[in-house]
C-alpha positions as CSV (number, residue, x, y, z in Angstrom):
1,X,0.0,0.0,0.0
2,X,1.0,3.3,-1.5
3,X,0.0,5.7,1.8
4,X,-0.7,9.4,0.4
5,X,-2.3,11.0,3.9
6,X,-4.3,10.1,6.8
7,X,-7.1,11.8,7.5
8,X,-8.4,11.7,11.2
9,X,-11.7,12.4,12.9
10,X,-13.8,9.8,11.7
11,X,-12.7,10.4,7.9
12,X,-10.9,7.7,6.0
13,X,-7.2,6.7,5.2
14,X,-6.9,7.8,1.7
15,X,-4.1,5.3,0.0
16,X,-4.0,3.0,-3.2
17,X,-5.2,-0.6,-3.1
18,X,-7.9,-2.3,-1.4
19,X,-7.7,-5.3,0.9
20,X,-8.8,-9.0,-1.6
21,X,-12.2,-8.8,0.8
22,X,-13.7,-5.6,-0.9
23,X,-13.1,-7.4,-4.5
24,X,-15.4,-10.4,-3.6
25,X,-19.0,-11.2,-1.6
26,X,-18.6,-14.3,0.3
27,X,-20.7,-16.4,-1.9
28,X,-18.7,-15.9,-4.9
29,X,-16.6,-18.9,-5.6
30,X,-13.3,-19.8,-4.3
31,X,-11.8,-19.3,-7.8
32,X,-13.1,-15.2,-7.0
33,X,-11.8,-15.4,-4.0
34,X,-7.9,-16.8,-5.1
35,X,-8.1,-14.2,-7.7
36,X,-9.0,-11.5,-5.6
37,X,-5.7,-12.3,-3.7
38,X,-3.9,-11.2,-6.6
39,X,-5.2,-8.6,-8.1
40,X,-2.9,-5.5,-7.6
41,X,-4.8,-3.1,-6.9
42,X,-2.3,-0.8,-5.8
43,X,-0.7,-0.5,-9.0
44,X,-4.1,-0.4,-10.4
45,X,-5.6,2.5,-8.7
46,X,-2.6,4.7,-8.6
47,X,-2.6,4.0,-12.9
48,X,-5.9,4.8,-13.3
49,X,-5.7,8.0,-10.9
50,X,-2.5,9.1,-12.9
51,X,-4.6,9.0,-16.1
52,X,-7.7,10.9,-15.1
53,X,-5.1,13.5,-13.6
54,X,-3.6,13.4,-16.9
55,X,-7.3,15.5,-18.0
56,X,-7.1,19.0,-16.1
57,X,-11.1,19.5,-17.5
58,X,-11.7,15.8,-16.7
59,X,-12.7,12.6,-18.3
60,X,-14.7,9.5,-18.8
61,X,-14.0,5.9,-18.8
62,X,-13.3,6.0,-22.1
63,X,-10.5,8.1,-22.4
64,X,-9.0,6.5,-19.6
65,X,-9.9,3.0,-21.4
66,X,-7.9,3.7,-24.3
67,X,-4.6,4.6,-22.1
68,X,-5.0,1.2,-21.4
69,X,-5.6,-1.5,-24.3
70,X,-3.4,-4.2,-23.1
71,X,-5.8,-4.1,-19.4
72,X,-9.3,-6.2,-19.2
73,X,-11.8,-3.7,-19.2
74,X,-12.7,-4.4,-15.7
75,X,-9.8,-3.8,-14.4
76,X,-9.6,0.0,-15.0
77,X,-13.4,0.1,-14.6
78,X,-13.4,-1.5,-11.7
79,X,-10.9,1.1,-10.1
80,X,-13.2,4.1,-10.4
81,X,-15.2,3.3,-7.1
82,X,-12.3,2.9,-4.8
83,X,-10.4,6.0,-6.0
84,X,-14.1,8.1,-5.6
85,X,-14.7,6.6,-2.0
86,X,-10.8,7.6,-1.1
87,X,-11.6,11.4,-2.4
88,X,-9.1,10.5,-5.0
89,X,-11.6,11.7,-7.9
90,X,-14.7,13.5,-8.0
91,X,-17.7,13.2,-10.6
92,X,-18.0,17.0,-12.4
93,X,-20.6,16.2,-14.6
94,X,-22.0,13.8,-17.5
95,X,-20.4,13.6,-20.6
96,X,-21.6,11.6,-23.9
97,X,-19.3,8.7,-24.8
98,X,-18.6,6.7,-27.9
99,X,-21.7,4.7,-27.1
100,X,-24.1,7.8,-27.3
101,X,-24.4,7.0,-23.8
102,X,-24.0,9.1,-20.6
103,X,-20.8,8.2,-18.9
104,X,-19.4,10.6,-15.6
105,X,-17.0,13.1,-16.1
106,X,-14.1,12.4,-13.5
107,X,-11.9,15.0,-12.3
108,X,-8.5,13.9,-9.5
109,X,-9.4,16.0,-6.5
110,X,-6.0,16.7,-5.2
């Protein structure tokens, strides 16, 4: 775990990664839960975070998507939630994607 700062007074610990248990629900199979063991998220969050830094104005998943062609799509989707809950990133708005569909505009906070 990467720590950036802790936050006291009932706030949260904002670092990258998340502990295997938050990447799983306990009746998911045990192959979930060996994989979940694995998974680095550290590396993973602190990637995607770089990324949506990397857009001043902000983003959506799909510019941050095409950083990353050689990741599974869940993998950088899947960051997007833990990086939010840590006050990493902030949703600014609504943006149309390459679908036509709505997709949040993400902005790093700090």
């Amino acid at each position: 775990m990467t720590l950036d700062k802790t936050w006291f007074g009932g706030q949260v610990e904002k670092f990258f990664g998340s502990p295997p248990f938050k990447l799983v629900r306990k009746e998911d199979p045990v192959t979930s839960h060996e994989a979940a063991q694995v998974v680095d998220t550290t590396k993973l969050e602190q990637m995607v975070y770089e990324a949506i830094k990397g857009f001043p104005e902000g983003c959506i998943s799909d510019q941050v998507l095409e950083l990353f062609p050689q990741y599974p799509y869940s993998s950088i989707t899947g960051r997007y939630k833990a990086l939010l809950d840590k006050g990493f990133i902030e949703i600014v708005g609504v943006k149309v994607g390459r679908s036509g569909r709505k997709q949040r505009l993400m902005k790093a906070s700090k």
